[in-house]
C-alpha positions as a Markdown table, in Angstrom:
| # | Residue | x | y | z |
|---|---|---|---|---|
| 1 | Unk | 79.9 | 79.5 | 96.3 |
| 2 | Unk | 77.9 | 78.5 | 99.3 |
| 3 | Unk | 78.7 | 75.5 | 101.4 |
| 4 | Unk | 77.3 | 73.7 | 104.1 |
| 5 | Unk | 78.5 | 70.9 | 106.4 |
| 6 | Unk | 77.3 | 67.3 | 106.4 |
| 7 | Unk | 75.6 | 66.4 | 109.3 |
| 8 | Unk | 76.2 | 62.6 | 108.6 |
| 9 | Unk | 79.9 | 62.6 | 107.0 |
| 10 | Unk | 81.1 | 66.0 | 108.3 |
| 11 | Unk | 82.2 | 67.4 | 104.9 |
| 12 | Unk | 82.0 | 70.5 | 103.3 |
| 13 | Unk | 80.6 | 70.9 | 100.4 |
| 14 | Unk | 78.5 | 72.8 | 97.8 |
| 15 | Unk | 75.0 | 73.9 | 98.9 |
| 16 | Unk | 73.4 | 72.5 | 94.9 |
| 17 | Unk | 75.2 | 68.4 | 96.5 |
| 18 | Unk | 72.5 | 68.4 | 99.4 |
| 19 | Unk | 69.3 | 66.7 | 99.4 |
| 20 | Unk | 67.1 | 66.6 | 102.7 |
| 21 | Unk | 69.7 | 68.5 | 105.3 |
| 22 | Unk | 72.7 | 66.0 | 104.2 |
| 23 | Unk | 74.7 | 65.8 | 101.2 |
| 24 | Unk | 73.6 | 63.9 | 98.2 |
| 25 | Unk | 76.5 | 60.9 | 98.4 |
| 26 | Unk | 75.2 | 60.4 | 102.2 |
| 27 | Unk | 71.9 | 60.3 | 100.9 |
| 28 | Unk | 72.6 | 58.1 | 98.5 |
| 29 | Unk | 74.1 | 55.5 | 100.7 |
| 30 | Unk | 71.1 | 55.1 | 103.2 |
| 31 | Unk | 68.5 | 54.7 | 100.3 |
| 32 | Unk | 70.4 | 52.5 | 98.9 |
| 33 | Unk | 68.8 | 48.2 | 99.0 |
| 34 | Unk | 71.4 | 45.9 | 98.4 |
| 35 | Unk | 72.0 | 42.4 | 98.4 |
| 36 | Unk | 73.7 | 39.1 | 96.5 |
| 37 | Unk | 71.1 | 36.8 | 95.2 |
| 38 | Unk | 72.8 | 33.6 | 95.3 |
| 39 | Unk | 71.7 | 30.0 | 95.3 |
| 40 | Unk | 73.6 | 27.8 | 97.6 |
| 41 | Unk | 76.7 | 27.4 | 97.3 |
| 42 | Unk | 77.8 | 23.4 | 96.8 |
| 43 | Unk | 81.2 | 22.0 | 96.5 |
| 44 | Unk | 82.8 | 18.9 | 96.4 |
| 45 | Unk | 83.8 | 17.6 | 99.6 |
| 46 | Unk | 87.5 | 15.5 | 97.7 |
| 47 | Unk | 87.8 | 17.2 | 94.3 |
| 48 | Unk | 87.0 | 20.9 | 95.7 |
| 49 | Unk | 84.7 | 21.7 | 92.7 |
| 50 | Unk | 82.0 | 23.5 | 92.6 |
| 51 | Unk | 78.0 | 22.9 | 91.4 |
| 52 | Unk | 76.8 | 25.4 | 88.7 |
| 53 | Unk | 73.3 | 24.3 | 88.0 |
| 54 | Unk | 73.7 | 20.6 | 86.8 |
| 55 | Unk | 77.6 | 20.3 | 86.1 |
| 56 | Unk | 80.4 | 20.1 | 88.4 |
| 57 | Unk | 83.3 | 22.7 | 87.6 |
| 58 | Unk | 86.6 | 23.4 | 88.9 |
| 59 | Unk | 86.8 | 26.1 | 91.3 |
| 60 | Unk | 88.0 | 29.2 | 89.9 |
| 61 | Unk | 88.8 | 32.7 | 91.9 |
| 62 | Unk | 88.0 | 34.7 | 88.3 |
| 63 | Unk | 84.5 | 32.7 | 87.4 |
| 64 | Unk | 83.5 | 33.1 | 91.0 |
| 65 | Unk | 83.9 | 36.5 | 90.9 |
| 66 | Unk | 81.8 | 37.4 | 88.2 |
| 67 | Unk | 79.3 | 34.9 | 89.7 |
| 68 | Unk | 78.8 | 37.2 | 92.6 |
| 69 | Unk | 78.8 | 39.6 | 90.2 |
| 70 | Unk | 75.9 | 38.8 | 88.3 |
| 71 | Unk | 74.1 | 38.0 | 91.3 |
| 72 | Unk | 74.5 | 42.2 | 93.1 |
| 73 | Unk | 70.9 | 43.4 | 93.2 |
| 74 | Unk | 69.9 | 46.6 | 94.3 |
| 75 | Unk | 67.7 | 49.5 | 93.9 |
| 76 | Unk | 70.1 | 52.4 | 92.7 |
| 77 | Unk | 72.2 | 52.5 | 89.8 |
| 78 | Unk | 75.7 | 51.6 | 91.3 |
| 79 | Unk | 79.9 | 50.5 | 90.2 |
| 80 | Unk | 81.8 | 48.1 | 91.2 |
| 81 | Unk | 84.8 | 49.3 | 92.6 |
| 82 | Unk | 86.3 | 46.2 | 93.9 |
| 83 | Unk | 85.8 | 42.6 | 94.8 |
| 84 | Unk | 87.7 | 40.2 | 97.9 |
| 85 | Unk | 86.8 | 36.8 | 98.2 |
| 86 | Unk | 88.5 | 34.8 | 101.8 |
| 87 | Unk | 87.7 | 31.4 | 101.1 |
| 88 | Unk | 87.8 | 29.0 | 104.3 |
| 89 | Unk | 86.7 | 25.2 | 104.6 |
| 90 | Unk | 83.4 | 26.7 | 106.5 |
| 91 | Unk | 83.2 | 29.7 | 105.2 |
| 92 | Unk | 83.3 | 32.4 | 102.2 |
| 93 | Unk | 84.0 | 35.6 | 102.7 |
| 94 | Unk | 83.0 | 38.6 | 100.3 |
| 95 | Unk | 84.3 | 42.3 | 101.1 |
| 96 | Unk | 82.9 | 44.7 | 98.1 |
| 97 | Unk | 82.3 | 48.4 | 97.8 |
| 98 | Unk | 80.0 | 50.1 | 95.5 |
| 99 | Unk | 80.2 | 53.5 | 94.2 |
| 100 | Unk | 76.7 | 55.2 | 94.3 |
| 101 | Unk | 76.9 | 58.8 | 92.9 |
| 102 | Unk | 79.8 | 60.2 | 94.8 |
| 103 | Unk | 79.4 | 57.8 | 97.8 |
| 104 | Unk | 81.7 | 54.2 | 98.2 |
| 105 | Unk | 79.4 | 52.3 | 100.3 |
| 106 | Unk | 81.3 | 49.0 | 101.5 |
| 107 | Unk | 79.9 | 45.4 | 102.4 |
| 108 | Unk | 80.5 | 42.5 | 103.8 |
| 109 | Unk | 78.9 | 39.7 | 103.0 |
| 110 | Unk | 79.4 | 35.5 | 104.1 |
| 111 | Unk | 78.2 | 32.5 | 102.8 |
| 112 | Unk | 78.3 | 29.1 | 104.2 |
| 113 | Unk | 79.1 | 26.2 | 101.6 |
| 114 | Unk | 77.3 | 22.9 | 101.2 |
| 115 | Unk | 79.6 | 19.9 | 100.9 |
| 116 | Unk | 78.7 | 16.6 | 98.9 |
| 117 | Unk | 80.6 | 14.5 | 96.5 |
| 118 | Unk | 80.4 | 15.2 | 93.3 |
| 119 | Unk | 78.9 | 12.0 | 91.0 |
| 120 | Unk | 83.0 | 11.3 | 89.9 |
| 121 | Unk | 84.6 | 11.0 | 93.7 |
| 122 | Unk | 81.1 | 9.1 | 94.9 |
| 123 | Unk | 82.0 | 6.9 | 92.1 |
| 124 | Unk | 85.8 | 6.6 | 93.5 |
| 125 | Unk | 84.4 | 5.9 | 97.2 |
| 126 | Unk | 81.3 | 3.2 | 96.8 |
| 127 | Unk | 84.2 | 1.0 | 94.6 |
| 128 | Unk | 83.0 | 2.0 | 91.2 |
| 129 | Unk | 85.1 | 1.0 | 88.0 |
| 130 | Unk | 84.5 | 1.0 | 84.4 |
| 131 | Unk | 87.3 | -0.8 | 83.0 |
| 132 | Unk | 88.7 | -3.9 | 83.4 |
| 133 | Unk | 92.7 | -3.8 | 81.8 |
| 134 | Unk | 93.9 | -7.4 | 82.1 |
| 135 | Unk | 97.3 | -7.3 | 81.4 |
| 136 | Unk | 98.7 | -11.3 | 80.7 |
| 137 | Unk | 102.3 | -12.7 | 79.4 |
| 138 | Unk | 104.8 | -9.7 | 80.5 |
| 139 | Unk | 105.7 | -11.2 | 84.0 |
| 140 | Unk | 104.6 | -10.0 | 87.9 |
| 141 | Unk | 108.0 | -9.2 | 88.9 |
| 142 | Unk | 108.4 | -6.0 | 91.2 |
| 143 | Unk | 110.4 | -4.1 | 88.3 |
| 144 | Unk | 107.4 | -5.0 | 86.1 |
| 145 | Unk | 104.8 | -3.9 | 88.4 |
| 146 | Unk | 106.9 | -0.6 | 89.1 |
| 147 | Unk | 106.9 | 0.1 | 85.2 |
| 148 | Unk | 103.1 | -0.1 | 84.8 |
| 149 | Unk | 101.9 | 1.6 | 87.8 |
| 150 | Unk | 104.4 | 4.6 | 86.9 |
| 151 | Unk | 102.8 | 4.0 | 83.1 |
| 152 | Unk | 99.1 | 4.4 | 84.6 |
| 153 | Unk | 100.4 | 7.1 | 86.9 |
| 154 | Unk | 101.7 | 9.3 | 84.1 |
| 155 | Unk | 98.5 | 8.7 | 81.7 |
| 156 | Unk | 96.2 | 9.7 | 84.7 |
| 157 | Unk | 97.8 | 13.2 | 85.5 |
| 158 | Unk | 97.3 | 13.7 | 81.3 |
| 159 | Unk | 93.7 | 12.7 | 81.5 |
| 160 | Unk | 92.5 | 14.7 | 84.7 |
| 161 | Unk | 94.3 | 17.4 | 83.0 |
| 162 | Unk | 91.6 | 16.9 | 80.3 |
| 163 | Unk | 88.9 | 16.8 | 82.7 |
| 164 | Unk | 88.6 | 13.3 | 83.0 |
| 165 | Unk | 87.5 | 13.1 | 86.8 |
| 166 | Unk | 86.7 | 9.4 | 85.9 |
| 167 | Unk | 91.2 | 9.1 | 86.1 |
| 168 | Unk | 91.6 | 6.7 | 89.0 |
| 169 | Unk | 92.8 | 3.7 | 89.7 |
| 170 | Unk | 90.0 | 1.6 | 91.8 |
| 171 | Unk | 92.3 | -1.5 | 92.4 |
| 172 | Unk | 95.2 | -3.1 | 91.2 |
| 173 | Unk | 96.2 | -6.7 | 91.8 |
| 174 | Unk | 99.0 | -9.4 | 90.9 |
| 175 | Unk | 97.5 | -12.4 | 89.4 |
| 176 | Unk | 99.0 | -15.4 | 87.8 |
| 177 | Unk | 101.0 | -14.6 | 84.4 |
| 178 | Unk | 100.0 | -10.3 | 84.8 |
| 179 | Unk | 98.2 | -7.6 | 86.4 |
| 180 | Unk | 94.5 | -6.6 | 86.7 |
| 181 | Unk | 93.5 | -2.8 | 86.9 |
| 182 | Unk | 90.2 | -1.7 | 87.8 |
| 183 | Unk | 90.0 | 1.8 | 86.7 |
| 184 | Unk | 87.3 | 4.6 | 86.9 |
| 185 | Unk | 86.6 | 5.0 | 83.1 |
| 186 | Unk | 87.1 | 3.8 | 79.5 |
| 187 | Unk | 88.9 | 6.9 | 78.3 |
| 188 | Unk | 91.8 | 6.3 | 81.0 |
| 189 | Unk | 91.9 | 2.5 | 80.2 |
| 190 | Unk | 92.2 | 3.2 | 75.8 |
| 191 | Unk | 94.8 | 6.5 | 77.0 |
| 192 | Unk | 97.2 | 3.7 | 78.8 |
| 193 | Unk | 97.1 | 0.9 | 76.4 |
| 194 | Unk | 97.8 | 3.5 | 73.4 |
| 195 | Unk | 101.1 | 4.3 | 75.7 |
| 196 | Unk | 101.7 | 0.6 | 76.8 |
| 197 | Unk | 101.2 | 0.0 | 72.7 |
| 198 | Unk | 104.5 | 1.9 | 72.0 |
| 199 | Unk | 107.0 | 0.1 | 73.9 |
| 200 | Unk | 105.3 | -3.5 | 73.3 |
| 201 | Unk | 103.6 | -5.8 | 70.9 |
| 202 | Unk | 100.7 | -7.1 | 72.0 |
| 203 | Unk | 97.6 | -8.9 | 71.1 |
| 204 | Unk | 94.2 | -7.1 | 72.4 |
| 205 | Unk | 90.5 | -8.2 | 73.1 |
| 206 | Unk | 87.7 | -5.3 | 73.8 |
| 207 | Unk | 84.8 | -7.0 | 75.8 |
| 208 | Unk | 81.7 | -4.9 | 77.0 |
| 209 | Unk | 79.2 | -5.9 | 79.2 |
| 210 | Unk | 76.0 | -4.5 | 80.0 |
| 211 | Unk | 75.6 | -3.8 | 84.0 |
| 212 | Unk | 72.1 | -1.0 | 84.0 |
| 213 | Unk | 70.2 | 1.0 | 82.2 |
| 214 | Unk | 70.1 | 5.1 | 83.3 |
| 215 | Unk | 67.4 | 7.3 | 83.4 |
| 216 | Unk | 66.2 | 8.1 | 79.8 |
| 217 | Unk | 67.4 | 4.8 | 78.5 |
| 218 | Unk | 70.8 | 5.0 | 78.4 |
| 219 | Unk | 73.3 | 1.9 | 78.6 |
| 220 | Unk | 75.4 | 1.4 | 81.5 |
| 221 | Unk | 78.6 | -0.7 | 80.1 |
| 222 | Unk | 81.7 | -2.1 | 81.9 |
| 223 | Unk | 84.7 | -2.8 | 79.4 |
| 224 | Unk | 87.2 | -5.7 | 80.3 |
| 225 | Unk | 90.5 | -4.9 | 77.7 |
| 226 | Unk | 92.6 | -7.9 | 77.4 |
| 227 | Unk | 96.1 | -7.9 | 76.7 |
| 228 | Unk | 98.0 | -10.4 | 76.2 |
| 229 | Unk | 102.0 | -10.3 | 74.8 |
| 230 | Unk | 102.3 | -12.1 | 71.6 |
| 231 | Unk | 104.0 | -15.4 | 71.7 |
| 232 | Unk | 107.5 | -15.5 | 69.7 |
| 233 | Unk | 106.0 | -17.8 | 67.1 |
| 234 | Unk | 103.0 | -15.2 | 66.8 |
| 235 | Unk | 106.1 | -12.1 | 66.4 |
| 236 | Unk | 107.9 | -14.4 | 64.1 |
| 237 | Unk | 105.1 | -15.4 | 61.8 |
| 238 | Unk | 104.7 | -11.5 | 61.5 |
| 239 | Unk | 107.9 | -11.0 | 60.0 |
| 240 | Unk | 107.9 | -14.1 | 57.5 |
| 241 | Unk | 107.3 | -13.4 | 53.9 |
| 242 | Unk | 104.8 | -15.7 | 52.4 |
């Protein structure tokens, strides 16, 4: 078997592997157009996700990945070998190599993220709330106030767990006779009266009120929840055959 040396890698190898004076791998490798045809890349400058078209999605290592992925062009059929990301506040990172024939050509390739706030955290920052939970009859004391905040607290790790970005707490003050919460959606304001429900009885009111109209029509409603502890008659009169 004849062999001949690569000018360009300095292997040996078969005579039928060389194509122009070097070996087909080598060959390979400088023909070979690459690039990653990605948009920009956008992330949230609090929550840390990231813009996919029109929707806002948690950052994921995996689904990033195969974004990149997707996004490899180049003129020669090529695999995949592996796949690095180093993510930094100013900076991502991408180390790749691509097997082309018998060649591993490696790359390195750096993006620079756009920040901006998703629509959900420039909600939380301009003062935004959707619901209104006026809580009336079950004292201010510190203990109390302790109880409800833990309450709200608990509910809103369940609900961002959900994917409720809307899950914060806007405001919360002491007025006479209860508390008023300002919260940043309907969902977390029905999620904590539904727990508050369980451990008392209570009388509620639902009131919406109209505050916009969105683009293609769409109502824009604030919700104020009253609720108010029953009075002992009210318990009693519950419990009283007729």
């Amino acid at each position: 078997m004849q062999t001949l040396i690569c000018p360009s890698c300095g292997l040996e190898k078969n005579k039928n592997l060389f194509e122009d004076s070097i070996c087909k791998a080598c060959f390979n490798k400088d023909k070979l157009f690459f690039d990653i045809k990605l948009k920009d890349i956008i992330l949230c400058k609090s929550c840390g996700r990231i813009k996919e078209e029109f929707m806002w999605r948690q950052f994921a290592e995996d689904s990033f990945e195969d974004l990149i992925r997707k996004n490899i062009k180049s003129n020669l059929d090529f695999t995949l070998k592996n796949l690095d990301l180093v993510f930094s506040k100013n900076k991502l990172s991408v180390s790749l190599n691509l097997q082309v024939g018998k060649a591993i050509c490696h790359y390195n390739v750096s993006f620079t993220p756009k920040y901006q706030y998703c629509p959900d955290c420039y909600k939380k920052i301009s003062d935004y709330f959707e619901a209104l939970v006026q809580i009336r009859g079950f004292g201010t004391d510190k203990q109390k106030e302790k109880e409800v905040l833990h309450l709200l607290e608990k509910i809103q790790k369940g609900e961002l767990k959900k994917g409720n970005f809307g899950a914060y707490l806007q405001k919360f003050e002491k007025v006479n006779n209860g508390f008023d919460l300002y919260l940043g959606s309907k969902e977390l304001a029905r999620a904590f009266i539904r727990e508050f429900a369980e451990k008392y009885d209570f009388e509620k009111k639902e009131s919406p009120k109209l505050v916009g109209i969105l683009p293609g029509g769409k109502r824009k409603t604030r919700t104020t929840f009253l609720v108010r502890k029953k009075e002992e008659k009210d318990l009693n009169d519950c419990t009283t055959n007729p």
